[in-house]
C-alpha positions in Angstrom: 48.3 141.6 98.6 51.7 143.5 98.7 50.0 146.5 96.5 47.6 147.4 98.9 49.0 148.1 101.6 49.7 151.6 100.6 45.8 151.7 100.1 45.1 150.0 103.5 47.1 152.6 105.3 45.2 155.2 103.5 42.0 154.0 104.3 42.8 153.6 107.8 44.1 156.9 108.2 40.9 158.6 106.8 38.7 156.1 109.0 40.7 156.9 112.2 40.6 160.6 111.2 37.0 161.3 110.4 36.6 161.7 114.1 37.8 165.1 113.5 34.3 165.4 111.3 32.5 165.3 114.3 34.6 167.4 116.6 34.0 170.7 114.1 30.7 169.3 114.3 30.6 169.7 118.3 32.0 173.1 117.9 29.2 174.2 115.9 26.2 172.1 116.3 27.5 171.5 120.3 24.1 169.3 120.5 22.8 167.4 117.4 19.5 165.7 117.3 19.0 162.4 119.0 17.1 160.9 115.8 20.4 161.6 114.3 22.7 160.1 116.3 20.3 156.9 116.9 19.9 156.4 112.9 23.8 157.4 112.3 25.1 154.6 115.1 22.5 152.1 114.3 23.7 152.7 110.3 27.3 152.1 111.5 26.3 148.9 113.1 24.1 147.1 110.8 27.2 148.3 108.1 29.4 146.2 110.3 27.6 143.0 111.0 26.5 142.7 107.6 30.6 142.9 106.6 31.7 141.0 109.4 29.1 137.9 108.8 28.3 138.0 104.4 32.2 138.8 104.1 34.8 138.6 106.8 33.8 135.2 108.7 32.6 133.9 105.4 36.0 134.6 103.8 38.0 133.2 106.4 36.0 129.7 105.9 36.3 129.5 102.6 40.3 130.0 103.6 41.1 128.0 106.3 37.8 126.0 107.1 34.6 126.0 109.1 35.8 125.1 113.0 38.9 127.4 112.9 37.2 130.1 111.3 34.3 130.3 114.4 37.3 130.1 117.0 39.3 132.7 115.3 35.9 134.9 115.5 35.4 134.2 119.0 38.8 134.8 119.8 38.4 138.1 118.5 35.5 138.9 120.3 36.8 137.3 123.9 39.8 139.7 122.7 37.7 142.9 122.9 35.8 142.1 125.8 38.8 141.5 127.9 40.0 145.0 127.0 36.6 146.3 127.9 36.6 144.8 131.1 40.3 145.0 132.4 40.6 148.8 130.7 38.5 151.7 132.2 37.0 153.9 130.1 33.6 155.0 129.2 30.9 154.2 125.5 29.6 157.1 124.4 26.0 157.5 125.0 26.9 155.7 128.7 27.1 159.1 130.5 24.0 161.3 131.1 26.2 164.8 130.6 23.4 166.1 131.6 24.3 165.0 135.3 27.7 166.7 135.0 27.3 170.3 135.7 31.1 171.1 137.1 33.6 171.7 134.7 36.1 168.7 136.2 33.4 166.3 135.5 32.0 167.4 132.2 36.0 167.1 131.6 36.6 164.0 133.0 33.7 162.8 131.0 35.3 164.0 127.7 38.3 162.7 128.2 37.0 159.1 129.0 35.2 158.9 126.3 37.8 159.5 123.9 40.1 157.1 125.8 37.3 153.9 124.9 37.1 155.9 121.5 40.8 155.3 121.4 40.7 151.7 123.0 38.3 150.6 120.0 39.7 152.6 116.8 42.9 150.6 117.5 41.5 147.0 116.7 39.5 149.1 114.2 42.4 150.2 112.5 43.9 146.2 112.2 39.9 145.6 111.1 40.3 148.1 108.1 43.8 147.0 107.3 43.1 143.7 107.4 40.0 143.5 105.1 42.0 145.9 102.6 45.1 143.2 102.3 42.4 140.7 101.3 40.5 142.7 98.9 40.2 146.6 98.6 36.6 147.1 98.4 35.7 145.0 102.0 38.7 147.4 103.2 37.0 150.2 101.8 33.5 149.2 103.4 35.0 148.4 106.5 36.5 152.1 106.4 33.2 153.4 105.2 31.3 151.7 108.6 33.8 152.7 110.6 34.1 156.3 109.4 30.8 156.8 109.5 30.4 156.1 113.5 33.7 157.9 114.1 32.0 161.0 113.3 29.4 160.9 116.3 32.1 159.6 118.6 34.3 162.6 117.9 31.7 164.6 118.4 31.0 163.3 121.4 34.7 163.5 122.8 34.9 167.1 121.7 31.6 168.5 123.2 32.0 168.0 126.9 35.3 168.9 126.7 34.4 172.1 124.6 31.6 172.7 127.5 34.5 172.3 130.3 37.3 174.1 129.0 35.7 177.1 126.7 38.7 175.9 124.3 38.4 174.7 120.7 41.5 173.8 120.3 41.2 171.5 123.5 38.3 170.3 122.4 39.6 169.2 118.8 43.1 167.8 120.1 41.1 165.2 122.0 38.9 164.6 119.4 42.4 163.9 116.8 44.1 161.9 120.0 41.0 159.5 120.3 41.3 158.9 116.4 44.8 158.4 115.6 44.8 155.0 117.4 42.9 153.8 114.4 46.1 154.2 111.7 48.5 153.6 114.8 46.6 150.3 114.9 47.1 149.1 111.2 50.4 150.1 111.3 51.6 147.5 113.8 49.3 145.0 112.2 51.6 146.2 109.6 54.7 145.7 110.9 53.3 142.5 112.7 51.6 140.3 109.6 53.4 141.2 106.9 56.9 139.4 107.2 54.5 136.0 108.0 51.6 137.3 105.7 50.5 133.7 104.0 46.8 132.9 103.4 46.0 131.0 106.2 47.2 133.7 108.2 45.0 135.9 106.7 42.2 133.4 107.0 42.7 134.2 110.6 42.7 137.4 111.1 40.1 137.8 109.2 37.4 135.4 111.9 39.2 137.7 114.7 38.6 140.9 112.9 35.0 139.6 112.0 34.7 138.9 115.8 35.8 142.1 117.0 33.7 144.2 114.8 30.5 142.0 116.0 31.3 143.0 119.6 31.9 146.5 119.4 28.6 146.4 117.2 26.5 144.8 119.7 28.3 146.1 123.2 28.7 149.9 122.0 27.1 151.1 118.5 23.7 149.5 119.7 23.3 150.3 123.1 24.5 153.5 122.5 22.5 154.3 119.3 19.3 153.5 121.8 20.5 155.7 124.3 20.3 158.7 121.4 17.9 157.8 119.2 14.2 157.2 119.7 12.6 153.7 119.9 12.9 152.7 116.3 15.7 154.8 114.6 18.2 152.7 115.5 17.0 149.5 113.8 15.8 151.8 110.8 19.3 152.6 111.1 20.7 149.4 111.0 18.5 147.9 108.3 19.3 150.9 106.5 23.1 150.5 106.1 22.6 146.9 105.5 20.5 147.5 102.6 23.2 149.6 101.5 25.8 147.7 102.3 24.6 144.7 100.6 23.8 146.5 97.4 27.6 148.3 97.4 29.2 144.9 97.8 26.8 143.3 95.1 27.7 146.5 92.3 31.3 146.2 93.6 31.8 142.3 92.9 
């Protein structure tokens, strides 16, 4: 496991980073289409359940047992929903901008949003870590489903605060800040696992990361996927990066 975390860090980084993707895409687009944003969340979402449940939770059983396994996973998730609740901060696709004409509150908007970006790319980035410690290509899929919703969130950090301020360079700072929690985040998992870094360990971290990934599925990418998209996308979405999902972990075994 000592070889990849080099890899890990790297993967994380580019994860965490890609929300810069979507803060040039803010600065040109300023308003993408709401079928894409539906699809492109719902994608990110069914990408992560499918990991967290065929390969994360399932892993960790096979490492340290049924029963711990499930209380490591709801750990995890109990973790994230305490951050939620006791940390203010805003979900993208919670806010109508629509309803914030002045530029203090299209600002304040902007930069709430990329604080609960930031809040969730930091157990992201233990997430991708994580996975890639146990076996490269879950950390790479993690980093793929995580990447790929990091683009609409930085896009949506980096519009309102593009509409406020008139300032690109604003716009993609915030956009960069709300991202760099992500490698921030596997580097203290860094520091923190490896000098105790045994299987059971792992085993885990893994049921947390599992349960952490299902929450921020379910309590952001969803809800906010339906808030974009119409009806359907999002579950065509969803269905969509499972299917792929599935068939990248079967070519990859």
């Amino acid at each position: 496991m000592e070889h990849n975390v080099g890899v890990a860090l790297l993967l994380t980084a580019g994860a965490g980073l890609s929300t810069t993707i979507g803060s040039v895409l803010g600065l040109v687009v300023r308003k993408p289409g709401a079928r894409f944003m539906g699809f492109t969340l719902g994608f990110s979402a069914g990408v992560m359940l499918l990991v967290s449940f065929v390969e994360l939770l399932q892993g960790s059983i096979e490492s340290i047992g049924f029963m711990p396994a499930h209380a490591g996973f709801f750990i995890g998730m109990a973790s994230i929903f305490l951050i939620d609740a006791l940390v203010p901060h805003e979900y993208m696709g919670q806010h109508d901008h629509r309803n914030e004409q002045s530029e203090d509150g299209l600002m304040r908007v902007g930069l709430l949003v990329a604080f609960g970006v930031g809040i969730h790319n930091f157990p992201e980035g233990m997430a991708t870590f994580a996975g890639a410690l146990e076996d490269i290509r879950l950390g790479i899929a993690i980093a793929v489903a995580i990447a790929i919703h990091n683009i609409p969130e930085g896009l949506a950090v980096s519009a309102p605060v593009y509409a406020a301020t008139g300032s690109r360079s604003k716009a993609f700072l915030w956009s960069f800040l709300s991202g760099v929690s992500e490698p921030v985040g596997a580097a203290i998992a860094a520091l923190v696992l490896l000098p105790f870094l045994t299987e059971a360990v792992l085993g885990w971290v893994l049921a947390a990361v599992a349960g952490i990934m299902v929450s921020i599925s379910m309590d952001e990418l969803v809800p906010a996927a339906k808030s974009f998209g119409s009806p359907h996308t999002p579950i065509l979405g969803a269905i969509t990066g499972m299917v792929i999902m599935a068939l990248s972990l079967w070519l990859l075994k």
